[in-house]
Phi, psi and omega in degrees: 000117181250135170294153152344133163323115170333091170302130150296117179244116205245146174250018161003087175061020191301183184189145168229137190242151173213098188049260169242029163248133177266088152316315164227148201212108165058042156240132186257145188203146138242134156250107150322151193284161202056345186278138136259089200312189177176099174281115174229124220143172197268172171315117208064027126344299198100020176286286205286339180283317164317308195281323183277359159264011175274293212319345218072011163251043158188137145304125151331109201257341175220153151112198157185173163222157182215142190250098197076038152095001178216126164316114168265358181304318186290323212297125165274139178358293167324328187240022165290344202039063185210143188255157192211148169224131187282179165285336162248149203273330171085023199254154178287124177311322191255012149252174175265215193267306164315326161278333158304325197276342206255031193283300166305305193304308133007281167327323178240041170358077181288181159258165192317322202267351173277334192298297163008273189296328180287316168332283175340277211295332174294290170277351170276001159273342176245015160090040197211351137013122163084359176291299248301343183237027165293115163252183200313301168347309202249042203221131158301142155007284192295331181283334157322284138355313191275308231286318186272355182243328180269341133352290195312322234247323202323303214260025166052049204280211173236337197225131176252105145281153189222136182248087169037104134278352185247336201283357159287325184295185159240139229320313179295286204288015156303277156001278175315312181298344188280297195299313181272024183245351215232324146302290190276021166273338185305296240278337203261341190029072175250089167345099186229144174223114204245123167280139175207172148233034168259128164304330200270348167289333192272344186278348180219029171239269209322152161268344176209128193225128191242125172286154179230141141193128185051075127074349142264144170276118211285336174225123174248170172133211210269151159307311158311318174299316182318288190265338178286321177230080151304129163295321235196155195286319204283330139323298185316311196268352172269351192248083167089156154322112172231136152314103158277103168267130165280107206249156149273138179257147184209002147231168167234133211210129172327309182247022157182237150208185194241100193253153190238101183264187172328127164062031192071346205273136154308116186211130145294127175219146186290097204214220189256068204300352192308331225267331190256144172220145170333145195055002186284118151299158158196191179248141152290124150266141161235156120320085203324334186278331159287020156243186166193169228231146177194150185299145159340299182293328218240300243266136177210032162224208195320124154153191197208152179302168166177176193250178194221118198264295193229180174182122163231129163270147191205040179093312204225019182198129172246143171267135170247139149246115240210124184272126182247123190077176184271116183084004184260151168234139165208152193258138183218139209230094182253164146306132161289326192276149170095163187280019197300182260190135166241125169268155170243162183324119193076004144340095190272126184224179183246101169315119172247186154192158166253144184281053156283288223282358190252138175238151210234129157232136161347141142286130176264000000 
C-alpha cells in the first residue's frame, strides 16, 4: 500500500483566540512534502491547537492555512484528506482490530475486497499481522498505539498528523516506538506534523522543529541547530540539559568575543560579534555533555577551576556536579566506558570546553 502524493503545508500568519486569549499568535511555517515536522513545547503552547486547525477542529481566528497552495480552512475535517492519531488511541472497544482499521474505509463505502486488502497491507507496515480478530482489550499500549496508526494509515491520506502518541506508553516502549515510527514515515515518505512536549521525541524523529511558547514560535530549523544553537534561554533549557553561566562581554574580536565569567576567568566564545558590545551581560550556554573534567594541576585548554560537588552513576554515564566560585553550579555529564579518572566528592579540578561548543545567549 503506497500513500497518496506527499502534501506541502503551509501557515500563514495563523493566530487562534479563545475570548481575549490569542492561543496562537502569528505563525507561519512550510512543512514540506515528505518532511518530519515536530510542533514542540511545554504545556498550553499552542502546539495541539495549531494541529487541530491544521485537522480542520478548529478554526483560525487570523491567518490561513494551505494545503498544497489551495486553502483548507473552509473545508471540513472529513474532506481534508488528512489522517490524525491521538494522544488516546480512540478505538472502539467492542470491535476487533480488523474492524477498528477498516472503520474509515467503511466510511467511504469503499468495496469489501479493497477495504480487505488495505486492512492487511495497514497492519503489516505496523507489525500487527495475525491481530485482525483481537479486540483493544486484549492488546498492550503499544499494540493498541499501532492499532490506531494503522486505522490511520488504512485511508491513505496526504497528510499524518500525530497528537503526543507515545506519552501513554513507558519509557522502554516509548523508545522502540520512536524507532518504528520513524521507519515507517522513512518507509512511507509521508508529509507528518507530530506534537509532542518530549524533547528527546522531536530531536530523533524530526527533519525539523519549530519550539513554541505562549502560542508563537520562538525557534525553528534542524534538530541539531534546536539544541547545538539555542536562540534564547527558554530554548536552551527546554530542549535538553543546560549550564547557563552569567558572563560579561569585555571584547569584541572580528570572529567572536571575549566574556569574564565566575572569578574572572576569561573565556572566548565564538558568536556573531555585531550583536555584542564591551559591558553587554549574557548567558554562556554549555552544554553538560560538551565539558570535561581534569585534574586541577594537568588542565590547560578553555575553562575554570572548580570543585566536584556531587557524583551519580547512572550505567553508562557519570553525572557530576561541580562548583564553580561562589554559588554556581554546573552539570557535567561523562561515558562511563574508557579509562577516564572518576573524581570523588571535594576534588579540585579543572571545567574544560571547547568554544565551538559554547553559546552566548541574551540575558533576559
Amino acid at each position: 500500500m503506497s500513500p497518496k502524493l506527499s502534501s506541502e503545508v503551509r501557515l500563514e500568519g495563523v493566530g487562534k483566540r479563545y475570548g481575549e486569549v490569542w492561543a496562537v499568535r502569528e505563525v507561519s511555517l512550510t512543512i514540506l512534502p515528505g518532511e518530519f515536522f515536530t510542533l514542540l513545547g511545554p504545556s498550553g503552547c499552542g502546539k495541539t491547537t495549531l494541529l487541530r486547525m491544521v485537522a480542520g477542529f478548529a478554526r483560525p481566528d487570523a491567518g490561513r492555512i494551505l494545503l498544497d497552495g489551495q486553502p483548507i480552512d473552509p473545508v471540513p475535517p472529513w474532506k481534508r484528506d488528512v489522517g490524525l492519531v491521538f494522544q488516546h488511541y480512540a478505538l472502539w472497544p467492542h470491535l476487533t482490530v480488523h474492524e477498528n482499521v477498516a472503520f474509515g474505509l467503511r466510511e467511504r463505502k469503499l468495496p469489501r475486497a479493497e477495504i480487505a486488502d488495505r486492512v492487511r497491507a495497514a497492519l503489516s507496515q505496523v507489525g500487527l499481522e495475525g491481530f485482525d480478530a483481537r479486540r483493544p482489550s486484549q492488546l498492550s499500549g503499544g499494540q493498541q498505539q499501532r492499532v490506531a496508526l494503522a486505522r490511520t494509515l488504512a485511508v491513505q491520506p496526504r497528510l499524518l498528523l500525530l497528537d503526543e502518541p507515545l506519552s501513554n506508553l513507558d519509557a522502554q516502549l516509548r523508545a522502540q516506538m520512536r524507532l518504528e515510527l520513524a521507519r515507517l514515515q522513512r518507509d512511507l515518505a509521508i508529509t507528518t506534523i507530530y506534537v509532542t512536549h518530549d524533547q528527546a521525541e522531536a530531536l530523533s524523529l524530526s527533519n525539523r522543529v519549530a519550539v513554541l511558547q505562549g502560542g508563537s514560535v520562538v525557534q525553528e530549523g534542524t534538530p541539531e541547530d534546536i539544541y547545538l544553537r539555542p536562540h534564547s534561554r527558554f530554548v536552551a533549557e527546554f530542549v535538553g540539559a543546560a549550564n547557563l553561566l552569567p558572563v560579561q562581554v569585555v571584547e569584541v574580536r572580528e570572529t567572536g568575543v571575549l566574556v569574564e565569567a565566575v572569578a574572572g576567568t576569561r573565556l572566548p566564545v565564538p558568536t556573531d560579534p555585531t550583536r555584542w558590545r564591551p559591558g553587554s551581560r549574557a548567558l554562556l550556554c554549555l552544554r553538560p555533555e560538551a565539558l570535561r573534567l581534569e585534574e586541577a594541576a594537568l588542565g590547560r585548554g578553555t575553562g575554570f577551576l572548580a570543585t566536584v560537588a556531587a557524583r551519580v552513576f547512572e550505567g553508562d554515564r557519570h553525572i557530576y556536579e561541580v562548583k564553580v566560585g561562589e554559588g554556581t553550579h554546573l552539570r557535567v555529564e561523562l561515558p562511563a566506558l574508557g579509562e577516564g579518572r572518576i573524581f570523588r566528592l571535594g576534588d579540585r579540578i579543572r571545567v574544560e570546553f571547547s568554544a565551538e561548543g559554547a553559546v552566548l545567549l541574551p540575558e533576559p
